[in-house]
C-alpha positions in Angstrom: 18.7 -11.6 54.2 16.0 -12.4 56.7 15.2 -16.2 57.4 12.4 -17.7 55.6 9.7 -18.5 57.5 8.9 -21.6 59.5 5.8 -22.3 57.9 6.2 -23.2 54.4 4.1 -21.4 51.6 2.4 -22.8 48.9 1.2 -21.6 45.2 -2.5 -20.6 46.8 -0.9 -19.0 50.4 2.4 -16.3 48.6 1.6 -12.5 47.6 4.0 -10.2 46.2 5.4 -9.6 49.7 5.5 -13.4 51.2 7.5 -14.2 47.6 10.5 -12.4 48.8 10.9 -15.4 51.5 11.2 -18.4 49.2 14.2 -19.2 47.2 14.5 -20.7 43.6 14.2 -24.7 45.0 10.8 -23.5 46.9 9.5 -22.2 43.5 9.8 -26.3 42.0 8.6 -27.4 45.4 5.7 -25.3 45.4 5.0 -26.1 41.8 6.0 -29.6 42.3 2.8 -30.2 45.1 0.3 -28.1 43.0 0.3 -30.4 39.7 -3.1 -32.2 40.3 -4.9 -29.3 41.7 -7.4 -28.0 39.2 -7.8 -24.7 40.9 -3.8 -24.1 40.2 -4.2 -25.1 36.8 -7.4 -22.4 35.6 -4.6 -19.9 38.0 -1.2 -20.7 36.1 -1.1 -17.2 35.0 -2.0 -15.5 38.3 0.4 -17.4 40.3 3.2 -17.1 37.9 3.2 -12.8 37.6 3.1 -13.1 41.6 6.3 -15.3 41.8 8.0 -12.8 38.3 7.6 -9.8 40.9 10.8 -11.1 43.1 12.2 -14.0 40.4 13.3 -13.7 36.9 12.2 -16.3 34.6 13.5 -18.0 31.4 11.9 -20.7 30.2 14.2 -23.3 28.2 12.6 -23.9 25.1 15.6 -25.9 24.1 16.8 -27.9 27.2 19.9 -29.1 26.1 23.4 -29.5 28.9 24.8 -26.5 27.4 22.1 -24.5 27.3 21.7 -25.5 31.1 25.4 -24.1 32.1 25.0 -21.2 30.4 22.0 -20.3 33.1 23.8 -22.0 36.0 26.7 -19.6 35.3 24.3 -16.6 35.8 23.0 -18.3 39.1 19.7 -19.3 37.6 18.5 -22.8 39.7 16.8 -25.0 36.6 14.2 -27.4 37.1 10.7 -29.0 35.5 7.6 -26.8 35.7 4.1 -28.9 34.7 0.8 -27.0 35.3 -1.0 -29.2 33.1 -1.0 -32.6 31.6 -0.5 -30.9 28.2 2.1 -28.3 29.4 5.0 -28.8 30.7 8.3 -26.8 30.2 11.9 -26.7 32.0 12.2 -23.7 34.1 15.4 -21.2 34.6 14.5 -19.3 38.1 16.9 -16.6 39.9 16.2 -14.2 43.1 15.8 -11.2 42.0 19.0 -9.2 44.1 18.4 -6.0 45.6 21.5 -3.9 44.9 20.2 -0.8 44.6 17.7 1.9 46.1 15.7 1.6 43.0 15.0 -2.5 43.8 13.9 -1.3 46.6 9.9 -1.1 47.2 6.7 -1.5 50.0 6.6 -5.4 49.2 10.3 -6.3 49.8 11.3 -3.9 52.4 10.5 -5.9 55.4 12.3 -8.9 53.8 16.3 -7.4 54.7 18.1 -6.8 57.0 19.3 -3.6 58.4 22.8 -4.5 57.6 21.6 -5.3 53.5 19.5 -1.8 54.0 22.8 0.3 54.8 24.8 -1.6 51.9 22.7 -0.5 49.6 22.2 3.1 50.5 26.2 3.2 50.2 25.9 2.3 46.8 24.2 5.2 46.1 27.2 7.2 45.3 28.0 7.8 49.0 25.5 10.8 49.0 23.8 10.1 52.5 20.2 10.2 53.8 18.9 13.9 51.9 20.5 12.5 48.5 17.6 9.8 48.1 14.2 10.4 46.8 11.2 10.9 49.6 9.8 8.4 48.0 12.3 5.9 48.6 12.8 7.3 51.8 9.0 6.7 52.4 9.4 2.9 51.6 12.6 2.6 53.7 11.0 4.0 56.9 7.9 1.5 56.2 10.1 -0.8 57.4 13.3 0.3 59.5 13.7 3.3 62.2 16.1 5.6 60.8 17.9 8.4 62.4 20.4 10.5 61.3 23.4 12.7 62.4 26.5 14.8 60.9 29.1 15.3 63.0 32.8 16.4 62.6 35.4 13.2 62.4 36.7 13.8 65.9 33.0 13.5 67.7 31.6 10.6 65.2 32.2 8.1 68.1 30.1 9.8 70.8 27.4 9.3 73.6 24.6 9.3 70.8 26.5 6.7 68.4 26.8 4.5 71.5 23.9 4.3 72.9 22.6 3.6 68.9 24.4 0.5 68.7 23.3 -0.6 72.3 19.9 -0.5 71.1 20.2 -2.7 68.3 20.8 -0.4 65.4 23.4 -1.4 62.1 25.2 1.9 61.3 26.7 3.6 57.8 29.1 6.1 58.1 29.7 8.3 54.9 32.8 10.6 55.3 31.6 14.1 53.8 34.7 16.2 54.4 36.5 16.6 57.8 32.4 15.8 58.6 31.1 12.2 59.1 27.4 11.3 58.6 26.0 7.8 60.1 22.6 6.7 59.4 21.6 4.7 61.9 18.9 1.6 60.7 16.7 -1.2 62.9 13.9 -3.7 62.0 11.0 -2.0 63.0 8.7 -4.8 64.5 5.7 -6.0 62.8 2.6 -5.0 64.3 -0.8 -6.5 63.4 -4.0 -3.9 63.1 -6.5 -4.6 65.0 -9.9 -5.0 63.6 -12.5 -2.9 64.9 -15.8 -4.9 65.3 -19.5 -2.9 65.7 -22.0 -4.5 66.8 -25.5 -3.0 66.0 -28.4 -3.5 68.7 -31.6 -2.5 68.4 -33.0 0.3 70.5 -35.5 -2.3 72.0 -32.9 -4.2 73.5 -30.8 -1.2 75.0 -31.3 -0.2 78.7 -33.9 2.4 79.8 -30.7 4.5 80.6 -29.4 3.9 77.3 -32.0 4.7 74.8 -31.1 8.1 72.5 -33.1 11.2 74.0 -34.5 13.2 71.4 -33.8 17.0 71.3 -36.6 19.2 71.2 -35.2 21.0 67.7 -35.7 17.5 65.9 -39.1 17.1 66.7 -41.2 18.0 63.9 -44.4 19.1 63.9 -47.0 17.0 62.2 -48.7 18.7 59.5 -52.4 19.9 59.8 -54.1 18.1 57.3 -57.5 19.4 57.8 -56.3 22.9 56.2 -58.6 23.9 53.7 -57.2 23.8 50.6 -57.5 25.9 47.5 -56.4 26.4 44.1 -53.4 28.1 45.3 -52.0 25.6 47.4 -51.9 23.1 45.3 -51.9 21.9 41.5 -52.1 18.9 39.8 -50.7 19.7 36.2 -47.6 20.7 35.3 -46.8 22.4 31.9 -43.4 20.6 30.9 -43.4 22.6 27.9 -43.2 19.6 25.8 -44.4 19.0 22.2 -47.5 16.9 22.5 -46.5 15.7 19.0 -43.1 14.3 20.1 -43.7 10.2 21.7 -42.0 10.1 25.6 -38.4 8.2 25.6 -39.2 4.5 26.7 -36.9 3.2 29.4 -35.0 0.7 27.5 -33.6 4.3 26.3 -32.0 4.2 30.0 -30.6 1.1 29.8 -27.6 -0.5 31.6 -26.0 -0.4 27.4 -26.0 3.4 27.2 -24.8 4.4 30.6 
């Protein structure tokens, strides 16, 4: 598992992918500093689904020793959880493991290692790379470079395999007959997007040089307005073919209700 990060998180600062750094005392800690904040309080619910994304839950209704050591035994950490003067409950928080492919998803990927990555894929019944989904492969390769190659027993050790681990990348080799596959796995590095900022200027302020040229087949004629008109250019009834005897709709009949 990948080290949790220097700067500790608080209730107001996790998401469903930060979550996946803290362990079970961080959850009390974070808890622990939030008590007096009224913001946290109106929030209890919010926080709470974030940190049930990674950690299961189970809150002691009955908080008796015994009750306690049966959680402890499972590897649930137990502890006091107020989030109001009027609530407060006793807590049994575990990590969430991530055994299988399945547990696998865009929020947590990036929080193993490529070593944890390649256990896991072996648990899925030694089948190799093809046998999992694309979608899990898609989630995988969010994270991790991942190459492939099948090669018979005699050649698994070669130039390619080599140079592989030189370069920093954990390796799973799945016999598949008198053929060997190895996945090869590494961290990809995270890279930050960079925001694209537009600035609008007014033509006034651009340079002489600079100012949009306008082509010829944009320029519009103006219209002759001293045309003689007739009957037959223009009217100024309409026959809607409406009953006279039927009252218009009012706009309240528009209204925001009946959209």
């Amino acid at each position: 598992m990948k080290q949790s990060p220097k700067k500790s998180l608080t209730l107001k600062t996790i998401n469903k992918s930060n979550i996946w750094d803290v362990q079970e005392n961080d959850i009390f800690r974070m808890w622990s500093l939030a008590e007096k904040d009224a913001e946290i309080k109106d929030n209890a619910r919010h926080y709470t689904d974030i940190i049930s994304s990674a950690f299961d839950i189970e809150i002691l209704k009955i908080d008796k020793p015994e009750i306690r050591k049966k959680f402890e035994e499972r590897g649930f950490k137990i502890g006091q959880i107020k989030i109001d003067d009027s609530t407060k409950g006793t807590w049994a928080v575990k990590k969430r493991p991530i055994l299988r492919v399945t547990d696998l998803t865009y929020e947590n990927i990036r929080h193993i290692s490529a070593a944890k990555l390649l256990e896991v894929i072996d648990r899925n019944f030694g089948g190799g790379w093809e046998s999992l989904s694309q979608s899990i492969r898609d989630i995988i390769e969010s994270g991790f470079d991942i190459s492939t190659s099948t090669l018979p027993k005699d050649c698994v050790h070669s130039g390619m395999y080599n140079k592989k681990i030189a370069d920093g990348f954990e390796v799973l080799e799945i016999p598949k007959g008198n053929w060997v596959e190895s996945i090869f796995a590494k961290e990809k590095p995270e890279v930050e997007r960079p925001r694209l900022k537009i600035e609008k200027r007014d033509e006034d302020e651009l340079p002489e040089d600079e100012h949009p040229e306008e082509d010829e087949d944009d320029i519009q004629e103006e219209p002759n307005f001293d045309e003689a008109l007739d009957e037959n250019t223009y009217r100024t009834t309409f026959d809607l073919g409406t009953d006279p005897n039927v009252d218009a709709g009012d706009l309240s009949d528009f209204s925001e209700d009946d959209e």
